[in-house]
C-alpha positions, 0 to 999 in steps of 0.5 A: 500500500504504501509503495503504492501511494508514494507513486500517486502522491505528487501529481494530486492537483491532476489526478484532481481534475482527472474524470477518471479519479472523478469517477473513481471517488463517485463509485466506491473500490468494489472490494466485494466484486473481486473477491466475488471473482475470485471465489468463483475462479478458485476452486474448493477443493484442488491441486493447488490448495496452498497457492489458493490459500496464499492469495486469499490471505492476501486479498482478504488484507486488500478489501479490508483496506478497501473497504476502510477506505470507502468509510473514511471521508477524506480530508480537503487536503487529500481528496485526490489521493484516495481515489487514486489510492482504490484504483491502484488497490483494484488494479492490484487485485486484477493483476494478482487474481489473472496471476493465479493458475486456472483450475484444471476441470478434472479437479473441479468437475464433480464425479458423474453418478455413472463414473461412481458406479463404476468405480464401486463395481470395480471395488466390488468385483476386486473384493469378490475375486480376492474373497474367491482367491482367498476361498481356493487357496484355503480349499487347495490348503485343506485338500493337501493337508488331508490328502498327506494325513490320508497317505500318512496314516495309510502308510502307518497302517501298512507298517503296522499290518506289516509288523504284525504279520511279521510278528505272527509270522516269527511267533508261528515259526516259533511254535512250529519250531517248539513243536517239532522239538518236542515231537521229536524228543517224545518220538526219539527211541531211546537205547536201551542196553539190554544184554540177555534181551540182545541174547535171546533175540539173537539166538531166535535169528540162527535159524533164518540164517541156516545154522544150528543152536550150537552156534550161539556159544560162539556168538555169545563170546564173540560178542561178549569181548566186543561190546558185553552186548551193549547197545551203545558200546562205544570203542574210545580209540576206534569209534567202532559203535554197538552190540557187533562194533560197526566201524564206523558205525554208519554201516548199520544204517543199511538194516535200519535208521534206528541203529544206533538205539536199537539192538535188533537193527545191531543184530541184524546188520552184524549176523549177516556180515558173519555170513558174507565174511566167516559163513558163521559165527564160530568161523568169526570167532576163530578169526578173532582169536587169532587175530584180535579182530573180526 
C-alpha cells in the first residue's frame, strides 16, 4: 500500500481534475466484486490448495483496506489521493487474481453418478475375486493337508499290518519250531542196553540164517569181548559203535535208521556180515582169536 501511494502522491492537483479519479471517488473500490471473482475462479477443493490459500490471505488484507477506505471521508487536503489510492488497490487485485493458475476441470468437475458406479463395481468385483482367491487357496490348503494325513496314516497302517504279520509270522515259526522239538524228543527211541534181551533175540535169528543152536556159544563170546552186548558200546580209540562194533558205525544204517538205539537193527546188520565174511559165527570167532579182530 504504501509503495503504492508514494507513486500517486505528487501529481494530486491532476489526478484532481482527472474524470477518471472523478469517477473513481463517485463509485466506491468494489472490494466485494473481486473477491466475488475470485471465489468463483478458485476452486474448493484442488491441486493447488496452498497457492489458493496464499492469495486469499492476501486479498482478504486488500478489501479490508478497501473497504476502510470507502468509510473514511477524506480530508480537503487529500481528496485526490484516495481515489487514486482504490484504483491502484483494484488494479492490484486484477493483476494478482489473472496471476493465479486456472483450475484444471478434472479437479473441479464433480464425479458423474455413472463414473461412481463404476468405480464401486470395480471395488466390488476386486473384493469378490480376492474373497474367491482367498476361498481356493484355503480349499487347495485343506485338500493337501488331508490328502498327506490320508497317505500318512495309510502308510502307518501298512507298517503296522506289516509288523504284525511279521510278528505272527516269527511267533508261528516259533511254535512250529517248539513243536517239532518236542515231537521229536517224545518220538526219539531211546537205547536201551539190554544184554540177555540182545541174547535171546539173537539166538531166535540162527535159524533164518541156516545154522544150528550150537552156534550161539560162539556168538555169545564173540560178542561178549566186543561190546558185553551193549547197545551203545562205544570203542574210545576206534569209534567202532554197538552190540557187533560197526566201524564206523554208519554201516548199520543199511538194516535200519534206528541203529544206533536199537539192538535188533545191531543184530541184524552184524549176523549177516558173519555170513558174507566167516559163513558163521564160530568161523568169526576163530578169526578173532587169532587175530584180535573180526
Amino acid at each position: 500500500m504504501s509503495e503504492f501511494k508514494a507513486q500517486a502522491r505528487p501529481d494530486r492537483a491532476s489526478q484532481q481534475s482527472d474524470p477518471k479519479i472523478s469517477r473513481h471517488r463517485a463509485e466506491p473500490a468494489k472490494p466485494a466484486s473481486a473477491w466475488s471473482g475470485l471465489t468463483a475462479r478458485i476452486p474448493s477443493l484442488g491441486r493447488r490448495a496452498a497457492v489458493v490459500a496464499t492469495a486469499c490471505t492476501v486479498l482478504v488484507g486488500v478489501g479490508a483496506a478497501g473497504q476502510a477506505a470507502d468509510q473514511a471521508t477524506p480530508s480537503a487536503a487529500e481528496p485526490a489521493a484516495a481515489t487514486a489510492d482504490a484504483g491502484q488497490t483494484l488494479s492490484f487485485d486484477k493483476t494478482l487474481i489473472s496471476a493465479l493458475p486456472a483450475p484444471s476441470s478434472a479437479s473441479i468437475a464433480p464425479q458423474s453418478s455413472s463414473q461412481a458406479a463404476a468405480a464401486k463395481a470395480a471395488t466390488v468385483k476386486a473384493a469378490a475375486a480376492n474373497a474367491a482367491a482367498a476361498k481356493t487357496a484355503a480349499a487347495e490348503t485343506a485338500a493337501a493337508n488331508a490328502a498327506a494325513a490320508k497317505t500318512a496314516a495309510a502308510a502307518n497302517a501298512a507298517a503296522v499290518a506289516k509288523a504284525n504279520a511279521a510278528q505272527a509270522a516269527a511267533a508261528k515259526a516259533a511254535a512250529a519250531k517248539a513243536a517239532a522239538a518236542a515231537k521229536a524228543k517224545t518220538a526219539a527211541p531211546v537205547a536201551l542196553n539190554d544184554p540177555a534181551g540182545a541174547q535171546a533175540y539173537a539166538a531166535s535169528k540162527l535159524g533164518s540164517f541156516g545154522w544150528s543152536a550150537d552156534q550161539m556159544q560162539c556168538l555169545k563170546r564173540l560178542w561178549t569181548k566186543e561190546s558185553e552186548w551193549r547197545t551203545t558200546a562205544t570203542n574210545a580209540s576206534s569209534g567202532a559203535y554197538g552190540i557187533v562194533q560197526s566201524l564206523p558205525a554208519e554201516k548199520m544204517a543199511t538194516a535200519g535208521a534206528d541203529y544206533r538205539t536199537n539192538y535188533r537193527t545191531q543184530i541184524n546188520w552184524g549176523l549177516d556180515y558173519i555170513k558174507e565174511r566167516y559163513d558163521s559165527p564160530c568161523g568169526a570167532l576163530n578169526w578173532h582169536l587169532a587175530h584180535n579182530w573180526y
